[in-house]
MARBA-94871 format. One record per residue: z, y, x of N, C-alpha, C in turn; residue in one letter; residue number from 1. Coordinates in nm, 2 decimals. Example, Ala and Ser with C-alpha at 12.3 -4.5 7.8 and 13.67 -1.06 7.14 Angstrom:
BEGIN
+--------+--------+--------+--------+--------+--------+--------+--------+--------+------+------+
:    n_Z :    n_Y :    n_X :   ca_Z :   ca_Y :   ca_X :    c_Z :    c_Y :    c_X : resn : resi :
+--------+--------+--------+--------+--------+--------+--------+--------+--------+------+------+
:   0.78 :  -0.57 :   1.32 :   0.78 :  -0.45 :   1.23 :   0.78 :  -0.33 :   1.32 :    a :    1 :
:   0.71 :  -0.22 :   1.28 :   0.71 :  -0.11 :   1.37 :   0.79 :   0.00 :   1.29 :    s :    2 :
+--------+--------+--------+--------+--------+--------+--------+--------+--------+------+------+
END
This chain:
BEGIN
+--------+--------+--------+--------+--------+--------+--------+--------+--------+------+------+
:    n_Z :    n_Y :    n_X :   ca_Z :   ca_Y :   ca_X :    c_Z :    c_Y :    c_X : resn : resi :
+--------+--------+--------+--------+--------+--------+--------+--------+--------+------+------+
:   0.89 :   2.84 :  -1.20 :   0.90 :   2.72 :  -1.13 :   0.92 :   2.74 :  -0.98 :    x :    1 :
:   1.04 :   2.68 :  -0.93 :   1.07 :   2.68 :  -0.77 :   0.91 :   2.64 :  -0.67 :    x :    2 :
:   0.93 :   2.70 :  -0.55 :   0.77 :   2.67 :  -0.50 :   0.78 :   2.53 :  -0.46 :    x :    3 :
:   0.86 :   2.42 :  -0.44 :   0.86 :   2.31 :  -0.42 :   0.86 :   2.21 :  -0.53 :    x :    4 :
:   0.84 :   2.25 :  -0.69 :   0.80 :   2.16 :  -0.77 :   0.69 :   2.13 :  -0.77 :    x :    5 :
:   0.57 :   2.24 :  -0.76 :   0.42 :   2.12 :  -0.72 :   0.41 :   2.04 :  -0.64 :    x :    6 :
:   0.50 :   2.05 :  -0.53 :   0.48 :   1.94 :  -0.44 :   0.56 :   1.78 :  -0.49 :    x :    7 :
:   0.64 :   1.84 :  -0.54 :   0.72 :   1.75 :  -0.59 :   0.64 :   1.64 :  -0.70 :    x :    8 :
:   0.55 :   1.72 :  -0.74 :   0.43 :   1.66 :  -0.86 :   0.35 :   1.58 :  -0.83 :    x :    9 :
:   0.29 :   1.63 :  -0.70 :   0.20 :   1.56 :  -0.63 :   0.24 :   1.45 :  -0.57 :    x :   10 :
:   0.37 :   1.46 :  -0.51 :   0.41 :   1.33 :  -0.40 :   0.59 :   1.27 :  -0.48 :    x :   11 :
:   0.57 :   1.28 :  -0.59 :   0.69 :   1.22 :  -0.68 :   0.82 :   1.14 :  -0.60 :    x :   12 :
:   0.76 :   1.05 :  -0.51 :   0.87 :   0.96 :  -0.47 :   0.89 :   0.91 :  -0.32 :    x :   13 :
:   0.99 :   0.95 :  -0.28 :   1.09 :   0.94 :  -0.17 :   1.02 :   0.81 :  -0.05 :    x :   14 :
:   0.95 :   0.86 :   0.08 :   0.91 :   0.74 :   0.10 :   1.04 :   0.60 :   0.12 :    x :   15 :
:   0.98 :   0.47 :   0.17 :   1.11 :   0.37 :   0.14 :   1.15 :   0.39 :   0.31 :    x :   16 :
:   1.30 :   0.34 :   0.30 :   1.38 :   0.34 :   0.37 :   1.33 :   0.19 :   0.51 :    x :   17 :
:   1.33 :   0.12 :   0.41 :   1.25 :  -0.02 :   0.48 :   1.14 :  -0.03 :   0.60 :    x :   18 :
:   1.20 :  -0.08 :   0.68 :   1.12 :  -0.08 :   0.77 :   1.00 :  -0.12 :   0.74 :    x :   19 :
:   0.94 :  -0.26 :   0.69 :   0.83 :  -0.33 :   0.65 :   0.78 :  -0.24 :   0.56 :    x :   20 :
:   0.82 :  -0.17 :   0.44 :   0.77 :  -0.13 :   0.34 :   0.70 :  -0.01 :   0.41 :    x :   21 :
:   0.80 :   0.11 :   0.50 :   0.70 :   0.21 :   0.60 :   0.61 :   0.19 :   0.65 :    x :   22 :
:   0.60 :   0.08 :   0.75 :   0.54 :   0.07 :   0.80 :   0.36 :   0.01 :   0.75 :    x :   23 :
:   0.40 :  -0.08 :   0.58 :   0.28 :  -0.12 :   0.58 :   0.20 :   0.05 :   0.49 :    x :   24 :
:   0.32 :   0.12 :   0.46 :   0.28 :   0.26 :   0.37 :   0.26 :   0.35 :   0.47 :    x :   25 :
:   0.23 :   0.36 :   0.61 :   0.17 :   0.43 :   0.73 :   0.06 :   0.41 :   0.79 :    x :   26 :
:   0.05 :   0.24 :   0.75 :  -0.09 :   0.18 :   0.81 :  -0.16 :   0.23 :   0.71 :    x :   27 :
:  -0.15 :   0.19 :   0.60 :  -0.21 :   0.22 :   0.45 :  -0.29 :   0.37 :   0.44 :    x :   28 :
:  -0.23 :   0.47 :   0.51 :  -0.24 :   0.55 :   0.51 :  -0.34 :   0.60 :   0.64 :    x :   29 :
:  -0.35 :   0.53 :   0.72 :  -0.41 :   0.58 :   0.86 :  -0.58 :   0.46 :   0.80 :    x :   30 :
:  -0.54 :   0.39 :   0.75 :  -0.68 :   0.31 :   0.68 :  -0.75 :   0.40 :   0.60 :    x :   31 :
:  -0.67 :   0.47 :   0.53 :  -0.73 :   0.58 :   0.41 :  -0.76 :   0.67 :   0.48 :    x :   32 :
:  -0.72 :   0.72 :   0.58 :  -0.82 :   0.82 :   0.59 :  -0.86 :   0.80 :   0.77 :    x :   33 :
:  -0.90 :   0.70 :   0.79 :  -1.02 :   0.65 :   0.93 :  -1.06 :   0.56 :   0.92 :    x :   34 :
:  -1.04 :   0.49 :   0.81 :  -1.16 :   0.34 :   0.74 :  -1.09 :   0.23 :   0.78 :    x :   35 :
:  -1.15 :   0.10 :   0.73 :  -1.07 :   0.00 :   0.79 :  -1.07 :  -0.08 :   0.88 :    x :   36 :
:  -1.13 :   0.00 :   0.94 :  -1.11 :  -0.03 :   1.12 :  -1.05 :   0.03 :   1.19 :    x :   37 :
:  -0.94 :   0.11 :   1.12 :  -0.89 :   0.26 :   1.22 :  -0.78 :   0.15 :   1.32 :    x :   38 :
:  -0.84 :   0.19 :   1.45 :  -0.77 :   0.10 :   1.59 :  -0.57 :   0.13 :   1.56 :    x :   39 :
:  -0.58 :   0.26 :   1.48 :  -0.42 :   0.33 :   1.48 :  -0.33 :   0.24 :   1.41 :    x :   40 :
:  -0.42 :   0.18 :   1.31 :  -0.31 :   0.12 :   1.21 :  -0.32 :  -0.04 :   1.26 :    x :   41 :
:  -0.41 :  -0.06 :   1.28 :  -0.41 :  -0.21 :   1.40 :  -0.33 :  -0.21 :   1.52 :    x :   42 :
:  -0.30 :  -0.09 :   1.57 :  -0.20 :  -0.05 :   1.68 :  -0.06 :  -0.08 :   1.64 :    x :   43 :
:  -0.04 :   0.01 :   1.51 :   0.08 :  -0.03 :   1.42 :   0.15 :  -0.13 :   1.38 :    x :   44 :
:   0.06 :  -0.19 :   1.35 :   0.12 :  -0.35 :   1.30 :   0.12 :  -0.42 :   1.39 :    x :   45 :
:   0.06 :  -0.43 :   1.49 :   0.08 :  -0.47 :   1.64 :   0.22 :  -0.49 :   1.63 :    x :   46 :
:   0.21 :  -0.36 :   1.70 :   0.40 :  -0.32 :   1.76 :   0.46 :  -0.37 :   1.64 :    x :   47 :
:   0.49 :  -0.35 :   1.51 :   0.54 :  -0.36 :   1.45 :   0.58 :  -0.55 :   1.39 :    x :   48 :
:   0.46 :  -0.62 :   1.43 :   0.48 :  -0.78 :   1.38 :   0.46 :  -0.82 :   1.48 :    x :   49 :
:   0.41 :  -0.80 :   1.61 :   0.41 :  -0.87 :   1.72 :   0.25 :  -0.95 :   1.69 :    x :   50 :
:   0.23 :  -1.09 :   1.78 :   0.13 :  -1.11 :   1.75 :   0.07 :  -1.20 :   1.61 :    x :   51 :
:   0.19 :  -1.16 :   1.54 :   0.17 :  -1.21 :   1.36 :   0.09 :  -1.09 :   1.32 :    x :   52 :
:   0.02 :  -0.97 :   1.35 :   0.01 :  -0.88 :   1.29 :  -0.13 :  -0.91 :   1.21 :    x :   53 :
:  -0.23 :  -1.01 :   1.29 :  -0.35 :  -0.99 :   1.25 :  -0.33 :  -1.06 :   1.07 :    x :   54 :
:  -0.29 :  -1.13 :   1.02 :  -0.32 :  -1.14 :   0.85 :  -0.25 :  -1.03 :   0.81 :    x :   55 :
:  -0.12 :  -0.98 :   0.80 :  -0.12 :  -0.86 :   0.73 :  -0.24 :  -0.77 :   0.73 :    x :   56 :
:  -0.29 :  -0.76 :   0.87 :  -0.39 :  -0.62 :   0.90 :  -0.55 :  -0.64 :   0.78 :    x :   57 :
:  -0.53 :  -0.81 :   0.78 :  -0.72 :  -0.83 :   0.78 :  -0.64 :  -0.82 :   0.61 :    x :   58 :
:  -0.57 :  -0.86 :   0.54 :  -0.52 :  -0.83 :   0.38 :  -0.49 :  -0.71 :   0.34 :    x :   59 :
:  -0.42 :  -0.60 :   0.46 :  -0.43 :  -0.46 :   0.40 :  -0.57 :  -0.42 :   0.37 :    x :   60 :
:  -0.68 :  -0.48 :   0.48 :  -0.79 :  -0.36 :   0.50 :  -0.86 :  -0.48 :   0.37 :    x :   61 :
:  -0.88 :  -0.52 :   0.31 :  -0.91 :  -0.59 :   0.21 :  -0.90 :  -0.58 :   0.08 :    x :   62 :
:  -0.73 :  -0.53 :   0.08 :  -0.69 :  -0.49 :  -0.03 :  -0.73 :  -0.30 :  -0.03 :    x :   63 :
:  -0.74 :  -0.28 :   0.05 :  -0.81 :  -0.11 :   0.06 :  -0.94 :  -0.07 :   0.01 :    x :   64 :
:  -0.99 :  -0.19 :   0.07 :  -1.15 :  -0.20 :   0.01 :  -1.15 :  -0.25 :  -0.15 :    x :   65 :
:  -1.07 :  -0.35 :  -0.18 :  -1.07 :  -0.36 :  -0.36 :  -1.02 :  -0.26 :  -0.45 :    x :   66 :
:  -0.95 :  -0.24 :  -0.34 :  -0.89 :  -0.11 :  -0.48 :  -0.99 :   0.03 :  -0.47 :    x :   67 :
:  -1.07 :   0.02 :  -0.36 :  -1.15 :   0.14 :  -0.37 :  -1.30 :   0.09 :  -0.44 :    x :   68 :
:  -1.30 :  -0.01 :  -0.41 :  -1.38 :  -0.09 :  -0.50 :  -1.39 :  -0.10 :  -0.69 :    x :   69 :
:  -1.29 :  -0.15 :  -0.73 :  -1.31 :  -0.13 :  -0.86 :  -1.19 :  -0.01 :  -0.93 :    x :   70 :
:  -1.18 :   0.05 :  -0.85 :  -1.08 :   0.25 :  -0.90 :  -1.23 :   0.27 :  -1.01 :    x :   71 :
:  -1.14 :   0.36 :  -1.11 :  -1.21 :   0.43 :  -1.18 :  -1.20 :   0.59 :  -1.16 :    x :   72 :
:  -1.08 :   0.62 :  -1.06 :  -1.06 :   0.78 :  -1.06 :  -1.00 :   0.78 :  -0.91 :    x :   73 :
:  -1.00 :   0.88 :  -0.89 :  -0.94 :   0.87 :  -0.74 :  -0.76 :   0.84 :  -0.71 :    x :   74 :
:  -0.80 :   0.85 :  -0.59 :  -0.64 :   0.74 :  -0.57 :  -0.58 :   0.85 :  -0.49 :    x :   75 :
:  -0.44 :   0.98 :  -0.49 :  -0.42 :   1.01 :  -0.37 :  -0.33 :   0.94 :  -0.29 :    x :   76 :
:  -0.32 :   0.99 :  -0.13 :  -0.28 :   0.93 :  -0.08 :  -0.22 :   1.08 :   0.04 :    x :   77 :
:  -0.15 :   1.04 :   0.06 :  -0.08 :   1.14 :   0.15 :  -0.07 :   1.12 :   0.32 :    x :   78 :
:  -0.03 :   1.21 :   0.38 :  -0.08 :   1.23 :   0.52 :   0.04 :   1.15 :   0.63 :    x :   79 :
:   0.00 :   1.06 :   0.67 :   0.06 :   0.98 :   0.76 :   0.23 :   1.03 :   0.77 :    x :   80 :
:   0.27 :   1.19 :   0.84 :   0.33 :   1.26 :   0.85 :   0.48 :   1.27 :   0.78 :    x :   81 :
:   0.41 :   1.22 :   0.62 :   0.50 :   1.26 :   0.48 :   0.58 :   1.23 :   0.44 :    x :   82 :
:   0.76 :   1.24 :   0.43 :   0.83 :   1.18 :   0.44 :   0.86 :   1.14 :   0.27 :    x :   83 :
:   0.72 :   1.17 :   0.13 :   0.75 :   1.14 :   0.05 :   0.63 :   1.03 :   0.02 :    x :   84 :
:   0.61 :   0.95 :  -0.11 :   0.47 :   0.93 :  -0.16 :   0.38 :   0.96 :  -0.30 :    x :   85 :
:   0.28 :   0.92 :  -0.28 :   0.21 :   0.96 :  -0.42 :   0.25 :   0.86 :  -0.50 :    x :   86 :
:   0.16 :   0.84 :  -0.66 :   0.18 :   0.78 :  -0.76 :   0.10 :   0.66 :  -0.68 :    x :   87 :
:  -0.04 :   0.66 :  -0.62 :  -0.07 :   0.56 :  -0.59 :   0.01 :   0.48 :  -0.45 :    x :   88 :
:   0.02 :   0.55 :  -0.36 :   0.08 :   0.50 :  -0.29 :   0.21 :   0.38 :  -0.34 :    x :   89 :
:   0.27 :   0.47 :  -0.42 :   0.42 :   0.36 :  -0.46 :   0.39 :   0.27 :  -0.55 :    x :   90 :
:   0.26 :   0.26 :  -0.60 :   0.22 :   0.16 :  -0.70 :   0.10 :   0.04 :  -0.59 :    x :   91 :
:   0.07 :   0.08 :  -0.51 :   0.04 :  -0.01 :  -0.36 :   0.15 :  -0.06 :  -0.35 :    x :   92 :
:   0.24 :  -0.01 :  -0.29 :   0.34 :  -0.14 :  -0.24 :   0.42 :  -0.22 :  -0.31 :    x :   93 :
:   0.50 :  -0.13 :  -0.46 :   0.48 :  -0.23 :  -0.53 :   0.39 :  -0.33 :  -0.60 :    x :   94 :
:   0.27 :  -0.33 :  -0.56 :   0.19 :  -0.44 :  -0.61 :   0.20 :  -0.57 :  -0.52 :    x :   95 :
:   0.24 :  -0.51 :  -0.36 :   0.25 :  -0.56 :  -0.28 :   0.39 :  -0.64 :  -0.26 :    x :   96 :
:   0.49 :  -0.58 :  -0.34 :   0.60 :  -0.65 :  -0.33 :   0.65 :  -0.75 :  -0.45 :    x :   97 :
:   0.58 :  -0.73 :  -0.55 :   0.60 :  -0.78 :  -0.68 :   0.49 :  -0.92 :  -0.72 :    x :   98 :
:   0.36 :  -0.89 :  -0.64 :   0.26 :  -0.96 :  -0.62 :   0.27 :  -1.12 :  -0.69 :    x :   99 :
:   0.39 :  -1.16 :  -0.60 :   0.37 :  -1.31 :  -0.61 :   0.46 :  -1.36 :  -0.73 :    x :  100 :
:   0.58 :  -1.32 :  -0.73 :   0.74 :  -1.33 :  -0.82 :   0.70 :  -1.28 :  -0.94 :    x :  101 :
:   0.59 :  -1.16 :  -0.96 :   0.62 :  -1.10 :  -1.10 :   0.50 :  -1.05 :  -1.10 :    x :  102 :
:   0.38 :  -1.16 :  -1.09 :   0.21 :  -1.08 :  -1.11 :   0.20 :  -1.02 :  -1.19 :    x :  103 :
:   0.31 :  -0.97 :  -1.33 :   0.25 :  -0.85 :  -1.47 :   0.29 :  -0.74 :  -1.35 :    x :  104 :
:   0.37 :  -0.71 :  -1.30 :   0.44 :  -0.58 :  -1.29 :   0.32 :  -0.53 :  -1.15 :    x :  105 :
:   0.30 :  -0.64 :  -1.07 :   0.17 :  -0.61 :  -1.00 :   0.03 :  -0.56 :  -1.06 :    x :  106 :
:  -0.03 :  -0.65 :  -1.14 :  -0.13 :  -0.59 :  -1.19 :  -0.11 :  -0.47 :  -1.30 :    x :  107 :
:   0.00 :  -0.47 :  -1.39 :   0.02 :  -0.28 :  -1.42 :   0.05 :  -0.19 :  -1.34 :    x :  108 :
:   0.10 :  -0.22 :  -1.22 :   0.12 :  -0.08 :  -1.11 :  -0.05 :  -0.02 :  -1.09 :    x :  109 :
:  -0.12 :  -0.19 :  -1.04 :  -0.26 :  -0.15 :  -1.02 :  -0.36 :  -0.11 :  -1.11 :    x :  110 :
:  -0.32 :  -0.13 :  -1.23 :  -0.40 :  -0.11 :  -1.32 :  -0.40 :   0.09 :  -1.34 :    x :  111 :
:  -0.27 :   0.10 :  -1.33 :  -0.24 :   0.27 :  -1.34 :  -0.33 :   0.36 :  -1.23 :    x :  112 :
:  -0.32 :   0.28 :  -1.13 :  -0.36 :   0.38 :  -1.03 :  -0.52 :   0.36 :  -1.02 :    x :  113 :
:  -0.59 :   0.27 :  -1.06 :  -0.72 :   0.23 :  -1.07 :  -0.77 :   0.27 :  -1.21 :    x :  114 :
:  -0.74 :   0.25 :  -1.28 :  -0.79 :   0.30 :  -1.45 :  -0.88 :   0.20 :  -1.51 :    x :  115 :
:  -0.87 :   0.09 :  -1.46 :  -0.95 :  -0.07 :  -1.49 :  -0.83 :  -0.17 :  -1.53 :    x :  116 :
:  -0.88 :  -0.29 :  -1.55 :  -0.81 :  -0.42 :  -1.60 :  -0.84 :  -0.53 :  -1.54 :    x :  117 :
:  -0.98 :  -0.52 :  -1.50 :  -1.07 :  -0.57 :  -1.39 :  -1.01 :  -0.57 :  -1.26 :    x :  118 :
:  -0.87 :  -0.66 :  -1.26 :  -0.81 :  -0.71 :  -1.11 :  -0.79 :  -0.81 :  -1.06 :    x :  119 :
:  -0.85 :  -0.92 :  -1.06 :  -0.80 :  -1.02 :  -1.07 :  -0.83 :  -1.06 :  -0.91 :    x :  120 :
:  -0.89 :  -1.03 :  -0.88 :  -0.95 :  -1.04 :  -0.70 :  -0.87 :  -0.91 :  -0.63 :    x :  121 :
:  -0.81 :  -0.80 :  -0.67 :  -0.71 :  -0.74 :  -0.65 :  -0.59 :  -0.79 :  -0.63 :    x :  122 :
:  -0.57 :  -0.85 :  -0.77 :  -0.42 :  -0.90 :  -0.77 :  -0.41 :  -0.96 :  -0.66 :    x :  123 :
:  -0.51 :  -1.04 :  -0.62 :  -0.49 :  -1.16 :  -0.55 :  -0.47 :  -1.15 :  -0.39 :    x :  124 :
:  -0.54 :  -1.05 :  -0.30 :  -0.53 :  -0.97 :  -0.20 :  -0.42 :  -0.93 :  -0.21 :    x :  125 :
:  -0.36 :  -0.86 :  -0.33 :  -0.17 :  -0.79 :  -0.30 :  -0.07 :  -0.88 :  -0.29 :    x :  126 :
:  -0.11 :  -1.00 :  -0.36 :  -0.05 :  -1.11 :  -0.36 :  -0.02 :  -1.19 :  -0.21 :    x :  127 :
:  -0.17 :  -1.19 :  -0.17 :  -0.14 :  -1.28 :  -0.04 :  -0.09 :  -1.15 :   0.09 :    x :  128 :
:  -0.15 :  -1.03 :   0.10 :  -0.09 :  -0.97 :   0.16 :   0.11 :  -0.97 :   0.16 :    x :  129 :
:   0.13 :  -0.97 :   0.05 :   0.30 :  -1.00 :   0.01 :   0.36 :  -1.11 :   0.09 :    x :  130 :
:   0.24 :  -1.20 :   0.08 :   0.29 :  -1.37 :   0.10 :   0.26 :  -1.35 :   0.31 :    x :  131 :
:   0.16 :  -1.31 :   0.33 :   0.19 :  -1.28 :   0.50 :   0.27 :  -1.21 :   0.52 :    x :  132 :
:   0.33 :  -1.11 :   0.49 :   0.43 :  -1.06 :   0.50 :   0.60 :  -1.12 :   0.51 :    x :  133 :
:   0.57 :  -1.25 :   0.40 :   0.71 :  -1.30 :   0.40 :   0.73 :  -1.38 :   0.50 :    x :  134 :
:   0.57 :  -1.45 :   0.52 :   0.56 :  -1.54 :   0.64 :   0.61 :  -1.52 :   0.80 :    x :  135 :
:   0.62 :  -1.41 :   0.78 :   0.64 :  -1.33 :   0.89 :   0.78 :  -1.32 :   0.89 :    x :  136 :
:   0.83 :  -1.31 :   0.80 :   1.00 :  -1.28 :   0.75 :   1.02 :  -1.14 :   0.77 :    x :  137 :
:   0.92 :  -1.06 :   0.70 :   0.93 :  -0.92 :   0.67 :   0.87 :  -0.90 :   0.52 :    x :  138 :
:   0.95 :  -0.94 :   0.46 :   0.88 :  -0.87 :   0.33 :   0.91 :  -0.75 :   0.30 :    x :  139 :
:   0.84 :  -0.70 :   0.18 :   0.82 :  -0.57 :   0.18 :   0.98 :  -0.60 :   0.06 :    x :  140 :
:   1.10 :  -0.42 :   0.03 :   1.15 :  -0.45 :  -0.04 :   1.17 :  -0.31 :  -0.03 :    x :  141 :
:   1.19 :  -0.26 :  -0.17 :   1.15 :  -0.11 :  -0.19 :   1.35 :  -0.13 :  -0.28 :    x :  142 :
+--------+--------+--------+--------+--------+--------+--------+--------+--------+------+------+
END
């Protein structure tokens, strides 16, 4: 096996091209690992939505906390840096992007990455994080 297929294992899929979708999969990332108060990723979406940023921000750190909330196994998550993502990561944003239009495909992304069925206060955080996002006229689109 070439030495770049485990990595390939671990971080499966290509980060998105999309501005909105990087951006909320950077913050997402800087929340996971400096809590959901990390000033970095509030910095982010700053610059990034102007001063629309605060509902996206207070629904990511919400939906961070539920999903770490009722997970049954760990979630990885990759290092700010990474120009690829994990299984959970790509199943975060699409929950985020599918949320409102197609709540099955949201709650099976989440269901995979959490190992519960128990989402319904989940769903609903990915949902409205989606829905601030479009408010904004950035939705997420992978």
């Amino acid at each position: 096996m070439p030495d770049s297929a485990p990595l390939a294992l671990l971080i499966p899929h290509a980060a998105p091209d999309q501005k909105t979708a990087r951006t909320v999969l950077i913050a997402l990332r800087r929340i996971a690992a400096g809590g959901i108060d990390d000033a970095s990723a509030a910095n982010l979406l700053l610059g990034s939505f102007g001063m629309g940023y605060r509902r996206p921000l207070m629904f990511l750190r919400v939906l961070m906390q539920e999903i770490s909330r009722v997970s049954r196994q760990p979630i990885s998550i990759a290092p700010c840096c990474c120009p690829r993502m994990t299984e959970g990561e790509a199943a975060i944003l699409l929950a985020i992007e599918r949320g409102t239009a197609h709540p099955e495909v949201s709650r099976a992304a989440l269901a995979s990455i959490t190992g519960t069925l128990d989402l319904s206060p989940t769903l609903s955080v990915a949902q409205a994080l989606g829905d601030a996002l479009s408010d904004l006229g950035r939705p997420i689109s992978l």
